[in-house]
C-alpha positions, 0 to 999 in steps of 0.5 A: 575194232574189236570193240566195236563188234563186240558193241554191235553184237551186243546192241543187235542182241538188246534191241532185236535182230535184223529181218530180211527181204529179198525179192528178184525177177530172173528173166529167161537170159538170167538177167533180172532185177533184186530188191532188198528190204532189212529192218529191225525194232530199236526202241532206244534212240541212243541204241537206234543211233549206235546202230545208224552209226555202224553203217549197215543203215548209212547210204554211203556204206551201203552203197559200197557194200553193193558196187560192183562194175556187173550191177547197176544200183538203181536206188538205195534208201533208209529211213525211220519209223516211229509208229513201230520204232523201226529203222529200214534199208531198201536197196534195189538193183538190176543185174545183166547175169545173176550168176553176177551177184556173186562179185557183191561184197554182201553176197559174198557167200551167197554162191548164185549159179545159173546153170543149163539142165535137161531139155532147155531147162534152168537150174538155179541156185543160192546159199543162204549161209548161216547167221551166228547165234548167241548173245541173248538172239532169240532165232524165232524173232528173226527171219528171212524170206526169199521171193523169187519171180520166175520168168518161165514154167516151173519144174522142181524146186524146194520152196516153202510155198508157191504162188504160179510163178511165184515162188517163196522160202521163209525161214527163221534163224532157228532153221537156217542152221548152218545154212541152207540152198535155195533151188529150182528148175524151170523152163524160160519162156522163149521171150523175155517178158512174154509166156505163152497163154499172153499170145493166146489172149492176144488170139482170142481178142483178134478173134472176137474183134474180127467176129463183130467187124464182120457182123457189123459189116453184115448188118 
């Protein structure tokens, strides 16, 4: 066992580091949805085959990597490129409670809580453990990046950019360090998938259809 590890250190570190993308929707109740995207540049095919055979691009390994009776697997998918001599995973899920995510064995130490705040509000969190250097790992070539849609109005948080509701950390193993916590409050929406300024519209087309109803009738 040891040997394959030594072996997969050493081909990671030879061939170039895994990326990371992660992407979710929390709704108001803490329920959501997560896509998860990781790639990495293999030009050897021998070295490429090494790796499928390690199982972090094999289905079947994935899958058990992300069962839990908490969370539903919507899709799990892997594939190759060869315009970039890349190969890929895309696993998406659906989630009840985020704060389930912590029964995941790949999120093991990634500690999600989703806790009440002042006046209605939410606080969530995540831990982004840190990644161990060495081996010849260039930390600039490797990344990771956090997406996370906010189904409410956002108060604080401590991403590296933000885009509405949208807000984003990316990071570079350099940065990460010996970890990092991603952290934001927000205020749900009172519905699930509705904010406010939709209601709003929804007036002021009834308004404007309400108007030309009435003008025709008057002509």
């Amino acid at each position: 066992m040891k040997k394959l590890v030594l072996f997969a250190i050493t081909v990671l570190a030879l061939s170039g580091c895994i990326n990371y993308e992660q992407k979710v929707l929390i709704y108001p109740d803490g329920s959501g949805k997560m896509e998860i995207r990781y790639w990495m540049y293999v030009p050897d095919s021998t070295a490429a085959n090494s790796i499928i055979n390690l199982g972090i691009f094999i289905p079947d390994s994935i899958r058990n990597e992300f069962s839990s009776p908490f969370v539903k697997i919507i899709d799990i998918t892997t594939f190759s490129d060869t315009t970039d001599s890349t190969i890929h995973s895309v696993v998406k899920i659906e989630f009840s409670s985020i704060d389930s995510l912590n029964t995941i064995k790949a999120f093991s130490q990634s500690e999600f809580s989703l806790k009440d705040g002042a006046s209605n509000q939410k606080i969530f969190t995540q831990f982004i453990p840190p990644v161990t250097t060495g081996f010849g790992i260039d930390g600039s070539k490797f990344f990771v990046k956090y997406v996370y849609e906010i189904r409410g109005d956002i108060i604080t948080h401590n991403a590296t950019s933000q885009d509405k509701n949208i807000l984003t950390w990316h990071y570079n193993l350099n940065e990460i360090g010996r970890g990092k916590t991603i952290s934001v409050t927000f205020k749900p929406y009172k519905l699930k998938e509705t904010p406010k300024w939709i209601y709003y519209l929804a007036g002021l087309v009834l308004l404007v259809v309400i108007f030309y109803l009435f003008r025709k009738k008057k002509d």
